[in-house]
BADOKOL-751519 format. One line per field, with one value per residue (C-alpha): residue number from 1; x, y, z; residue in one letter. Coordinates in steps of 0.1 Angstrom, whole numbers, m for minus. Each point is the difference from the previous one (the first is absolute). Example, Ala and Ser with C-alpha at 12.3 -4.5 7.8 and 13.67 -1.06 7.14 Angstrom:
<kegus>
num	[1  2]
east	[123  14]
north	[m45  34]
up	[78  m7]
residuo	[A  S]
</kegus>
This chain:
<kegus>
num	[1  2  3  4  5  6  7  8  9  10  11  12  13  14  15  16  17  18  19  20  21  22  23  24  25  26  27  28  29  30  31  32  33  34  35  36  37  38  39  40  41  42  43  44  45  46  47  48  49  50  51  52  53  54  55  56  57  58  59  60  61  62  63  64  65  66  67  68  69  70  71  72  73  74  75  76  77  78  79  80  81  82  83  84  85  86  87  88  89  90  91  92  93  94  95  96  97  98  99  100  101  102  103  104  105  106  107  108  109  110  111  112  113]
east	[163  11  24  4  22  m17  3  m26  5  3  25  m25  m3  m13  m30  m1  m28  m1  m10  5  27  m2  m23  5  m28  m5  36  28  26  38  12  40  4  m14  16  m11  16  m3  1  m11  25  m13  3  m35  m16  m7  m28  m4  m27  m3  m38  m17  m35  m24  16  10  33  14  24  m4  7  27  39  12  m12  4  36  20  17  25  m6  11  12  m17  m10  0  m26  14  m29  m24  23  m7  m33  m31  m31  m32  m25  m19  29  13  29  m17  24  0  24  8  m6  m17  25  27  7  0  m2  5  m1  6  m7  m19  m34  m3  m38  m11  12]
north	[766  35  19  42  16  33  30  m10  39  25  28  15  17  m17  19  1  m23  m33  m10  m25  5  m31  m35  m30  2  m40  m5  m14  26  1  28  2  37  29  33  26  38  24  31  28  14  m20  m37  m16  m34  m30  m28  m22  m32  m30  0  m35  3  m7  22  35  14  m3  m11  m35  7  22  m1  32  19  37  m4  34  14  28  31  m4  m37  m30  m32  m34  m15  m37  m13  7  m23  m35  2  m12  15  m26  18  24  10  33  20  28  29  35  25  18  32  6  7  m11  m36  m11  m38  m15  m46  m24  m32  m30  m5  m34  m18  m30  m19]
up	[887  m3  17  m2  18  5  26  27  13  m21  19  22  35  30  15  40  3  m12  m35  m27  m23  m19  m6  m18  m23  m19  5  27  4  13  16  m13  11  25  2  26  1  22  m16  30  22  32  13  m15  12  m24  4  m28  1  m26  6  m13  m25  29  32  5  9  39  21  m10  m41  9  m15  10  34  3  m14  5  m32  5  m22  m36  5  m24  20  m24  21  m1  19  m29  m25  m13  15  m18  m4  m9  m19  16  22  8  7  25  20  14  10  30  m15  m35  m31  16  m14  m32  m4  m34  m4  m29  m5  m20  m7  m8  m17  m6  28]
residuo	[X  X  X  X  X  X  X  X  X  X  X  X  X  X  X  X  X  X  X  X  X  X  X  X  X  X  X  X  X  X  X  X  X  X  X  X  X  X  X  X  X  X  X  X  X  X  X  X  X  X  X  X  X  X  X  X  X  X  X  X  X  X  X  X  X  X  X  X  X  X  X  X  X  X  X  X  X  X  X  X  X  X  X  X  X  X  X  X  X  X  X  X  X  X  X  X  X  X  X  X  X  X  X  X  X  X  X  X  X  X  X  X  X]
</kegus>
């Protein structure tokens, strides 16, 4: 067994429709840290879904719903740690408003469980 630590996001902005930002590829990963900033002059929503290998994103995979952050503040997004991603799994999101958030995550990829 291996475990990586290993930035599951790369600092990046959230585009207004939903997409995937990161997968567990071959591996089972921790989520020890999200980081989401607004950095627009307006109030921007947040949706963020753990999305598992065989479904698609929805109300049903989501952690975060349309969450409001305030112009220029940084949400920690403690939903989104200590969960576990099998692989195949993906973190998927979206913004209110396109460049406007920029989400960043850490964590572990672990293999050979």
């Amino acid at each position: 067994m291996a475990v990586t630590p290993k930035v599951l996001i790369a600092s990046q902005q959230l585009t207004n429709s939903n997409a995937t930002y990161y997968t567990a590829t071959n591996v089972t990963t921790f989520i020890d840290k999200m980081t989401v900033c607004n950095t627009s002059g307006s109030s921007v929503t947040l949706t963020i879904d753990l999305v598992t290998a065989s479904s698609s994103a929805g109300a049903s995979k989501r952690i975060i719903s349309a969450r409001i952050i305030a112009a220029g503040d940084t949400y920690l997004c403690p939903e989104a740690v200590g969960h576990i991603l099998a692989p195949g799994d993906s973190i998927q999101g979206l913004a209110g408003a396109v460049t406007s958030l920029t989400i960043r995550s850490s964590g572990r990829e672990v293999s050979g469980l």
